[in-house]
DRENDO-1510 file (C-alpha; in Angstrom, 1 decimal, always signed):
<recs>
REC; n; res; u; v; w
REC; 1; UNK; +19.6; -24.6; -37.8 .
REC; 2; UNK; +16.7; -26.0; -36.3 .
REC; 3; UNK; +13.4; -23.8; -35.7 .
REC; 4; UNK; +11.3; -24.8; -32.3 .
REC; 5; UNK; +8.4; -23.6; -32.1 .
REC; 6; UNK; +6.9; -22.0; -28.5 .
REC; 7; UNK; +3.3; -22.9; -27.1 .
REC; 8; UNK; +1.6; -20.0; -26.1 .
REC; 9; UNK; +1.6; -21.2; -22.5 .
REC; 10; UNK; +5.6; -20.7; -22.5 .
REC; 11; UNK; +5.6; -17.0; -24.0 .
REC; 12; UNK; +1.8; -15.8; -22.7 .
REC; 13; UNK; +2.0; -17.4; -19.6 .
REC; 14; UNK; -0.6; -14.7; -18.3 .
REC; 15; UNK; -3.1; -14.9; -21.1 .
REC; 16; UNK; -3.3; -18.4; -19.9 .
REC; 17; UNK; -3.6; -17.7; -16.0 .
REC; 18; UNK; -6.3; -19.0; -13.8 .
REC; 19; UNK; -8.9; -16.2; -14.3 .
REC; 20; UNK; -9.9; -16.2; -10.3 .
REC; 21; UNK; -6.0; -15.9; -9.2 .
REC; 22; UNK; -5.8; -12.7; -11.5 .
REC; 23; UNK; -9.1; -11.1; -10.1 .
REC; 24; UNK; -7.8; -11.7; -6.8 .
REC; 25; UNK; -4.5; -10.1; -7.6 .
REC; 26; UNK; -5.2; -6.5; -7.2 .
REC; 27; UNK; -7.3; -6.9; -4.4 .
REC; 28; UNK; -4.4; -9.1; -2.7 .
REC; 29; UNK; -1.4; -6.3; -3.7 .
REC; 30; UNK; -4.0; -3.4; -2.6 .
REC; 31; UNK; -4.2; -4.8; +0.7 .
REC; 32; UNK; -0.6; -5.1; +1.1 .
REC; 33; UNK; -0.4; -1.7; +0.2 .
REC; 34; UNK; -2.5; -1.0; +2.7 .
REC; 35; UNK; -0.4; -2.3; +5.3 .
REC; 36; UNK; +2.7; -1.3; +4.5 .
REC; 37; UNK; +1.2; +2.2; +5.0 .
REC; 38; UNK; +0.1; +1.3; +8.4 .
REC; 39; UNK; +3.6; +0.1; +8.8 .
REC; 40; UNK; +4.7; +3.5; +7.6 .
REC; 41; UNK; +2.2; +5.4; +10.1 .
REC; 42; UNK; +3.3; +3.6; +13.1 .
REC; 43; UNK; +7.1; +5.0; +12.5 .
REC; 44; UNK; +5.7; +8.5; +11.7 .
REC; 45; UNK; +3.9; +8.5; +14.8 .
REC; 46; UNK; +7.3; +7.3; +16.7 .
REC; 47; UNK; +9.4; +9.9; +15.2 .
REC; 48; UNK; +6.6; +12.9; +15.7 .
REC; 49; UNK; +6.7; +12.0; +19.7 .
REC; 50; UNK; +10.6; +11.5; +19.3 .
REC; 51; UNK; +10.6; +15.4; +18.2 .
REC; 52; UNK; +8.0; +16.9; +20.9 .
REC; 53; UNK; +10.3; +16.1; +23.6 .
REC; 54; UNK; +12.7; +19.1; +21.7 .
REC; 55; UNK; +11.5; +22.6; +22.4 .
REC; 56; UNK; +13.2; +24.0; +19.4 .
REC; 57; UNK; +11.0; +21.9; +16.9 .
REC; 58; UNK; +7.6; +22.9; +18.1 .
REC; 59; UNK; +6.6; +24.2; +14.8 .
REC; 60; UNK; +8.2; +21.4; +13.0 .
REC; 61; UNK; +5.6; +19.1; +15.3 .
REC; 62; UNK; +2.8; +21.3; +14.8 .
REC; 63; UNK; +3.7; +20.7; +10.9 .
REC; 64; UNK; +4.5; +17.0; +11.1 .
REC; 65; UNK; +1.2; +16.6; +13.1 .
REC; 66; UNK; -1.2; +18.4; +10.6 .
REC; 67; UNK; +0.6; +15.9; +8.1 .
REC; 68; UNK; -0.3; +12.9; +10.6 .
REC; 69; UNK; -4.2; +14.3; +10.5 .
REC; 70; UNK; -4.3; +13.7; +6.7 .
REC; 71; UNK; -2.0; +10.7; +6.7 .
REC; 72; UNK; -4.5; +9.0; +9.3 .
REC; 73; UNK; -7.4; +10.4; +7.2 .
REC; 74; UNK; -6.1; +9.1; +3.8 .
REC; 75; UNK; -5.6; +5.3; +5.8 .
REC; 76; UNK; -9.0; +5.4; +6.9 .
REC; 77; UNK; -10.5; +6.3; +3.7 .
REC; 78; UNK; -8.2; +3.3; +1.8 .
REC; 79; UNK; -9.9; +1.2; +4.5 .
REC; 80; UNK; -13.3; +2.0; +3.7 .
REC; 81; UNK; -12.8; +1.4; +0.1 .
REC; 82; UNK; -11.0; -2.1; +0.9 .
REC; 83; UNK; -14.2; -3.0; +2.9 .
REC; 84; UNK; -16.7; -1.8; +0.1 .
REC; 85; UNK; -14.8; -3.2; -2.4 .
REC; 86; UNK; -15.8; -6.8; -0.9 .
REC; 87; UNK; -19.9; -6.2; -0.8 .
</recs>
């Protein structure tokens, strides 16, 4: 049986990476993150105004609108630290 031998680039290939592409990385999947939760806002938003239109769910909205507050809150705050992470 013949033994091959593997070059590090086959079987570390991301010890080996471009060092710039890897520091971009996070920033890159953060940012994607961050708009996917956007995304995610803009349905909650639909489906709270969806539910004020049904008397019988007004605490339910006052709920789901508290949770909107923080939700909004928490976006802005990713924001900010996406913008101060650049400087």
């Amino acid at each position: 049986m013949k033994h091959t031998r593997l070059r590090p680039t086959n079987y570390l290939p991301h010890v080996f990476a471009d060092v710039n592409a890897m520091a971009d990385e996070p920033l890159s999947r953060f940012e994607q993150r961050l708009a996917q939760a956007d995304s995610y806002l803009q349905i909650l938003i639909q489906q709270i105004a969806a539910m004020e239109s049904k008397p019988e769910l007004v605490d339910v909205v006052a709920k789901a609108n508290e949770f909107l507050d923080a939700v909004k809150h928490s976006i802005v705050l990713l924001q900010i630290a996406k913008v101060s992470s650049k400087l």
